[in-house]
N, C-alpha and C positions, 0 to 999 in steps of 0.2 A: 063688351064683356057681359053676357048674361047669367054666366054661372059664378059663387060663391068662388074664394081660395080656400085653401084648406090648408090649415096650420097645427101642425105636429106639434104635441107635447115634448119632445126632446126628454132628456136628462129633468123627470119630474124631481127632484131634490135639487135641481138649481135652481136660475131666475127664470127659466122661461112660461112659468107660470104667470108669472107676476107683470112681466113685460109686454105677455097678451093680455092682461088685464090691461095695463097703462096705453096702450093701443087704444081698446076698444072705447077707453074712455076721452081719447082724445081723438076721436072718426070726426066729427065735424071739423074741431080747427086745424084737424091735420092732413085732413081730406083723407081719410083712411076707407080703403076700398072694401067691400062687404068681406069679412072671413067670416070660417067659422071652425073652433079648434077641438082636437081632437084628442080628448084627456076624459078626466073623471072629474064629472060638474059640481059632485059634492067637493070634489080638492079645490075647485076654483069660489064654490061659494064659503068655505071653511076660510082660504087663504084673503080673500078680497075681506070679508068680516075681521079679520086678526091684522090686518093693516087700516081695516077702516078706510075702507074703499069703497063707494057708492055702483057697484057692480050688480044686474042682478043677470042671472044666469039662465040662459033659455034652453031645454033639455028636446034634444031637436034627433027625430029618426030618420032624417038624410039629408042629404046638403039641399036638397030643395026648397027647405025649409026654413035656410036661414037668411035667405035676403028678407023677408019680409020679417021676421025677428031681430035681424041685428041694429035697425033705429032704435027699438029699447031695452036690449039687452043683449051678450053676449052667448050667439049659441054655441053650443059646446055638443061634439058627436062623443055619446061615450065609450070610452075605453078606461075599464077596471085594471087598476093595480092588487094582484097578489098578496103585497104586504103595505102595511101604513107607510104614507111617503114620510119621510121626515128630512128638516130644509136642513141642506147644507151636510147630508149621508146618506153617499148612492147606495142602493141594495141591488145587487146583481140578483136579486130574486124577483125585481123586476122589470130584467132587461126584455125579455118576450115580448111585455107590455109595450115597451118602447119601442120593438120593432117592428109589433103587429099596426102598430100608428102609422109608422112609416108605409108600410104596406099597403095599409087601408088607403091612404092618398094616393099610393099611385095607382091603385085602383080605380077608385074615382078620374085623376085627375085624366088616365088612359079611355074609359068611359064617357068623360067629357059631362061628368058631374061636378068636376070642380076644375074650373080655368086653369087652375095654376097649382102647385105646391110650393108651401113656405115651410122649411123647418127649424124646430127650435135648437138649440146645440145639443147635442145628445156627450154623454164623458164616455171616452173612447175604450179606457181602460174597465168601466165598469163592465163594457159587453164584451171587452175580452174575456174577460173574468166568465161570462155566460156562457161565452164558446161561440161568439161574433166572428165570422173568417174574415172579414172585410176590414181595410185602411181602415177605412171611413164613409159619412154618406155618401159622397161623389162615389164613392169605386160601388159601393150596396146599389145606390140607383142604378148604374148602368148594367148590373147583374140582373136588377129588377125589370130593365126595361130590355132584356133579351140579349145580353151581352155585346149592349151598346158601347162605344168607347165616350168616356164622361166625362170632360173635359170641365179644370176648374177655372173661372174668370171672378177675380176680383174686381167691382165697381165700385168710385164715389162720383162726384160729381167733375172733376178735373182728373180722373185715370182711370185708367181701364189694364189689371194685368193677369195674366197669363201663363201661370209655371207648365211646364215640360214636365216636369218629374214632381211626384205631389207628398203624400206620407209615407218616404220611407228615409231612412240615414241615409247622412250627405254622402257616406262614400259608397251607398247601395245606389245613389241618384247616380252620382258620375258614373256607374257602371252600367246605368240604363240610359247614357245621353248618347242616343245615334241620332245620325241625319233621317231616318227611317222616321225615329219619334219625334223631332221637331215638326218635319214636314207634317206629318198627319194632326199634332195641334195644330200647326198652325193652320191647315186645310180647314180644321172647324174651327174655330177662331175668327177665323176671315169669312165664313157662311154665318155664322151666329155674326156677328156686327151687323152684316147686310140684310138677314131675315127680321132679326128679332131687336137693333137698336135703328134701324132705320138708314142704314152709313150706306150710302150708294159704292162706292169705290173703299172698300177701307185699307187703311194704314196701315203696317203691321211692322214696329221697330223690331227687331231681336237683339236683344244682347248676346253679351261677349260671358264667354265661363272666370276666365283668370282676370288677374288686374290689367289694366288698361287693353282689354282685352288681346290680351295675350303679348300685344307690342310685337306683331310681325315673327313671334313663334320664338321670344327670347324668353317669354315666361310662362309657355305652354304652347302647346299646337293645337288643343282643340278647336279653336275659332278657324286653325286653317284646314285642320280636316276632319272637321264632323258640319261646324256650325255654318260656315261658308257654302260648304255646299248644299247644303238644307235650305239656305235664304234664295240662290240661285235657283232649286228644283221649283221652290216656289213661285219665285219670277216667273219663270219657265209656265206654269201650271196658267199665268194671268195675276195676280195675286200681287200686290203692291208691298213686297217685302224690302226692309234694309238693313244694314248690318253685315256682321255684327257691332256691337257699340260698347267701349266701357264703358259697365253697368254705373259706376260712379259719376257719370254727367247725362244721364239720359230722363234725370227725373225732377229736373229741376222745371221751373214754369217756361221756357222758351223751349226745353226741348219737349215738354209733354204737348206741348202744341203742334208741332210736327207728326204726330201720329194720332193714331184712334185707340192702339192697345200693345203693350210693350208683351215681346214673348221673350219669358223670362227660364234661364235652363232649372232654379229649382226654389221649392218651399219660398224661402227666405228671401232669396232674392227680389220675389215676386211682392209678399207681404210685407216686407220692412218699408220700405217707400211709401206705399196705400196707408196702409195703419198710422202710420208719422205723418202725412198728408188731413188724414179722416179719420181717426181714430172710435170716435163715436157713429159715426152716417155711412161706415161703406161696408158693401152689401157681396156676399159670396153668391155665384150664379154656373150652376153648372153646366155647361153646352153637351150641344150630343144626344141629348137626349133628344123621344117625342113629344113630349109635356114640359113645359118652364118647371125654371126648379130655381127657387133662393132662398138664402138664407142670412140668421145674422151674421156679420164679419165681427162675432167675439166668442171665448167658451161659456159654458155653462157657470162661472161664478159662483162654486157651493159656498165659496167663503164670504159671499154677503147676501144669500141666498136666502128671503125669510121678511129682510128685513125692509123693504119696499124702498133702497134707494137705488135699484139697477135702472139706466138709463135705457129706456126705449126706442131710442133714436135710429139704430142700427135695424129692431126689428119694423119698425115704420119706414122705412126705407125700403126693406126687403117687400115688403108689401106690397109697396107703391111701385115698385119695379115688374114683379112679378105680373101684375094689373097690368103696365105698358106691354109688357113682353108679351102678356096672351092676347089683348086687342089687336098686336100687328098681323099675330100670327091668326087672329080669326078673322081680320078682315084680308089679309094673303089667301086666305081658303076660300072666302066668298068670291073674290077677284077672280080668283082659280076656272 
């Protein structure tokens, strides 16, 4: 990996200020791969000074310029907020800002001036508030990257998952649950494991929608006709599907071993497991796209947002992943 990652300010009124602080400060014992972030470097030297933070800040005019800066300090590409940030009260008057960040990486990252993108949690409600049309970043990036389909993968170190249906009501999900959309996750799904973690043949469990998944169609039919035949098309495709599974025994440690990545019909399904597993270290990763993309697996925290004891665990992970995931994919091109 010879280029920089490039790490999004997200929701400047939460922790993700601070969390790239606690990063950069911990690059050597955490082997934290060069970034460099993309905020307003006065906010980062104001906020590292008011925690009393040994941070100094390197004010950098492209990502070129931050591999050789980030051994002693933290570069930062600027991007001006509108109005004063203040921790812990988002202002939709500075949601632009937050999306022009987002923007500017994947600018970059499509350029191939920055390996990878990491974002920080952006508050979803405050850019609605702006006039954000978008879920969220998984559904923005794939608009960004030419109306790619953007597929969300949950990572820790013991699971890997995969919803079907992403930010919207459980009963707007079941109405988007066709065999049409599992297949097609699960199509990228199974090319992201092989390209980008390295899984020669991958895995690919599918749950079941209802309890015990469905029980032979006495406590629902979807497993026999939507889900069933979605794990078959795949068979069909090459693709090492099984299923369906009630989702209540599929995630325990004998069965997470059987697989590489459970595809899961919605939000919750997906998240409850991982986050109870890894609550701190697991890392959101969006497939589908051209460019890696991760992020932390938590929100923005306004409500302890300020106060320097948000856990950086999650964003070090993201990091560290994003690093693996563009190495493979830039030595697949070299190979090429």
């Amino acid at each position: 990996m010879t280029a920089p990652l490039a790490l999004t300010v997200g929701e400047p009124a939460g922790i993700g200020g601070e969390i790239a602080l606690q990063a950069w400060l911990r690059r050597n014992e955490a082997a934290v791969p060069p970034f460099f972030v993309i905020d307003d470097p006065a906010r980062l030297e104001r906020l590292a000074a008011a925690l009393g933070w040994p941070v100094k800040v390197a004010r950098i005019g492209s990502p070129e310029a931050a591999g050789s800066a980030f051994a002693g300090a933290l570069p930062v590409l600027a991007q001006e907020f509108p109005v004063p940030v203040v921790a812990g009260h988002p202002d939709p008057a500075n949601a632009a800002a937050v999306i022009a960040a987002i923007t500017t990486a994947v600018t970059l990252a499509t350029a191939r001036r920055a390996a990878a993108i990491v974002t920080n949690p952006i508050q979803k409600e405050t850019l609605y508030a702006a006039g954000f049309p978008h879920p969220g970043h998984t559904e923005f990036l794939g608009a960004l990257a030419g109306g790619a389909q953007a597929v969300m993968m949950l990572v820790c170190p013991s699971l890997r998952v995969v919803p079907v249906t992403v930010h919207v009501p459980l009963a707007a999900a079941l109405a988007a649950l066709t065999t049409a959309a599992i297949v097609g996750v699960g199509r990228i799904a199974a090319a992201a494991l092989e390209r980008d973690f390295g899984i020669a043949r991958p895995r690919l469990a599918v749950a079941g929608l209802n309890p015990h998944a469905g029980e032979h169609g006495t406590m629902g039919r979807e497993e026999i006709t939507t889900i069933a035949p979605a794990v078959a098309a795949l068979r069909a495709e090459g693709i090492d599907a099984t299923g369906p599974f009630p989702p209540d025994t599929m995630f325990h440690a004998a069965a997470r071993a059987r697989y590489d990545a459970a595809l899961c019909m919605y939000h919750d399904q997906a998240l409850i497991p991982l986050k109870t597993i890894d609550f701190d270290g697991g890392v959101n990763v969006t497939l589908g796209l051209p460019f890696v993309r991760t992020s932390p697996d938590h929100g923005t925290a306004c409500d302890i947002a300020g106060r320097g004891s948000a856990n950086p665990a999650s964003l070090i992970a993201a990091l560290a992943l994003a690093a693996r995931m563009a190495a493979r994919r830039a030595a697949a091109t070299v190979g090429a």
